[in-house]
N, C-alpha and C positions, 0 to 999 in steps of 0.2 A: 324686288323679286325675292319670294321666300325660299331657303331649299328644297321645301316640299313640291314646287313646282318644276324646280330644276330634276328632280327625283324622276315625277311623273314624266313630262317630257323625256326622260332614258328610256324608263321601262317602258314607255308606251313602243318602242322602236322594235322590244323583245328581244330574241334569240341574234340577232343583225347585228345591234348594236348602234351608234350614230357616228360619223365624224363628229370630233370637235368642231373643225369647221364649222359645218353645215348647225353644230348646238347654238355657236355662236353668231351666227347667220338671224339662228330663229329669235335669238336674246341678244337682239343688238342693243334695246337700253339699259342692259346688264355691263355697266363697267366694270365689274368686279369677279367678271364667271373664273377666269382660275382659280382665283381666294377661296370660293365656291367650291368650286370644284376638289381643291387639295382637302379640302374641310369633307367634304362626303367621301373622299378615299379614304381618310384616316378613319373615321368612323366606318369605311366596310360597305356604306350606303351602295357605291358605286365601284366599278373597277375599269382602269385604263389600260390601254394596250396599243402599241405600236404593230401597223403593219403597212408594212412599204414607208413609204411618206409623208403617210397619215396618222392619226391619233385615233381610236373608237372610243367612246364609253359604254359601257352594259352596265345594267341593274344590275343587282347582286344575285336577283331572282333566275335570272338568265346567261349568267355568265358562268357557271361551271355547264349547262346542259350544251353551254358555245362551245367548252375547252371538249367536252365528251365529244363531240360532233365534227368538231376539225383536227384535235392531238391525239392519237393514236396511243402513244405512248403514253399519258394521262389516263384515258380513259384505260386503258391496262392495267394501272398501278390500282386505278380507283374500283376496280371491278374486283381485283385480289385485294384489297382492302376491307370491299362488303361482304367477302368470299371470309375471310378472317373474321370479322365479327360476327359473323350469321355461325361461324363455328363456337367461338367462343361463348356466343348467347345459349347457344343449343348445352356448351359446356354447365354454365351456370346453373342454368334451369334444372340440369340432371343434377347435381349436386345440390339445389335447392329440394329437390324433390327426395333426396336422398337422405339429406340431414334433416328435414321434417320427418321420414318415418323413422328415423333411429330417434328422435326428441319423443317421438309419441310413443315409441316401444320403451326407454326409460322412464315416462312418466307411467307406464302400465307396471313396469317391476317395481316402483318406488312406492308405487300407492299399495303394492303386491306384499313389498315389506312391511312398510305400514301399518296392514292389516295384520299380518301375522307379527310384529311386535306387541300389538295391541293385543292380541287373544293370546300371549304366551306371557303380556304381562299380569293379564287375568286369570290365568293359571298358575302363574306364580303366588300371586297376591291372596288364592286360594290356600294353595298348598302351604306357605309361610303361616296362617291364621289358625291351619291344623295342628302346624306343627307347634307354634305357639303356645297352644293349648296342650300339649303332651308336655313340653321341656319346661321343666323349670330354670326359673330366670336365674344367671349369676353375674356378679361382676366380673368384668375383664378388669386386667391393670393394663391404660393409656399406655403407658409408657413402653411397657413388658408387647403389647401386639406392635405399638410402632416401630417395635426395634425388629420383630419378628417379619413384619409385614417390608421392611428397608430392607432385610437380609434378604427375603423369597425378590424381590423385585432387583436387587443386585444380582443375585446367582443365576434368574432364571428369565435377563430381557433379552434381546434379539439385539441383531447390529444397531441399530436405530432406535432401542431400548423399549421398545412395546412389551408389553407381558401380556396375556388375555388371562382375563380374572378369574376367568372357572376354575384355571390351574393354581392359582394363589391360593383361592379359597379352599380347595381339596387341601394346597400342601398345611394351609394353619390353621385348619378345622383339625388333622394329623394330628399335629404336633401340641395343640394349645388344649387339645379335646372340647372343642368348641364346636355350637351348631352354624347351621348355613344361615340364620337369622343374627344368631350375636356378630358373625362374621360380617357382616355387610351393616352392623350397627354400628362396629366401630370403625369401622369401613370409610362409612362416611364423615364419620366423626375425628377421625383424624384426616382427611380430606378437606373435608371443611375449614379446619383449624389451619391448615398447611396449605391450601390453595396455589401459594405462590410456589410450593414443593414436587406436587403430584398433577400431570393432564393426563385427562381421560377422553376416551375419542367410540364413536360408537360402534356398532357390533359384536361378534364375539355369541358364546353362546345363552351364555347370562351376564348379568349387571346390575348397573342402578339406572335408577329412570331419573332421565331428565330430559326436561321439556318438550314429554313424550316420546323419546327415542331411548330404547337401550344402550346405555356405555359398556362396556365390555373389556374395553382395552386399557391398560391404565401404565405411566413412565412415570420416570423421577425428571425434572426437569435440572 
């Protein structure tokens, strides 16, 4: 006798359920049916229940629509139960639907920036080729901006040590008599050199481009 028969024979009985008895009645060359038996409760297959001085078995299929139908108090609990998820489902869903249109309003400003870093770095990139062509070229001394550009970046970062470069460049163009293009030559160049010295982080009104976004912001580490 396979369990799959003993199975069928439950469920066929439905919503009622069967005595054990009477299971065993019907599978009398089953020597084995409670081994059986405790084998399909542990798996869930089946469920038993005492009432009076009998035993039932129900399917699995049929045995909570039994508990709805006869416990009161059950089907109460199970009713505020689906009453709780149908709330919490309705929660999720509004918060799904909420955090999609804020993800899709961010990706409209980011591409928003995007564009306008891109066409301000085109007008940069303009403006630098003119002025190019006015200034004649000099050397800086390495040393003399690094020490200049350490001083502005010590006197003028914020708690957290940010500086935004538009103000750097204003103060050592001042002070060095130097243009917005030498400023940002050696800018980088001592940046480069010093890597593990100076991060730079982007925004800010102007900067250096890298890998298509404006840096703007620039700290001592």
């Amino acid at each position: 006798m396979s369990l799959e028969k003993v199975v069928a024979i439950i469920a066929a009985k439905g919503i009622e359920g069967i005595k054990k008895a009477e299971l065993r009645r019907e599978l009398q060359e089953v020597q084995e049916l409670d081994s059986i038996l405790q084998e399909l409760v542990r798996t869930q297959e089946i469920f038993i229940e005492r009432k009076g001085n009998s035993f039932y078995c129900w399917h699995k299929n049929y045995y909570l629509q039994k508990l709805l139908s006869t416990d009161q108090k059950f089907s109460l609990l199970y009713s505020l139960m689906n009453s709780m998820q149908d709330s919490l489902n309705a929660r999720f869903d509004s918060f799904n639907a909420g955090l999609d249109a804020v993800t899709t309003e961010v990706s409209a400003i980011a591409d928003g920036i995007r564009a306008l870093a891109s066409t301000g770095q085109r007008d940069t990139s303009a403006n630098d080729l003119a002025l190019q062509e006015q200034i004649e070229p000099i050397n800086i001394d390495y040393d003399r901006f690094k020490e200049q550009l350490d001083h502005a970046l010590a006197s003028s970062s914020s708690s957290i040590g940010w500086v935004e470069l538009c103000n750097v460049r204003k103060d050592l163009c001042s002070k060095m008599n130097i243009s917005r293009e030498q400023f940002y030559h050696s800018f980088e160049e001592v940046v480069s050199n010093n890597y593990d010295k100076y991060e730079l982080s982007t925004g800010g009104e102007e900067g250096i481009q890298l890998r298509g976004l404006v840096h703007g912001f620039v700290r001592c580490i």
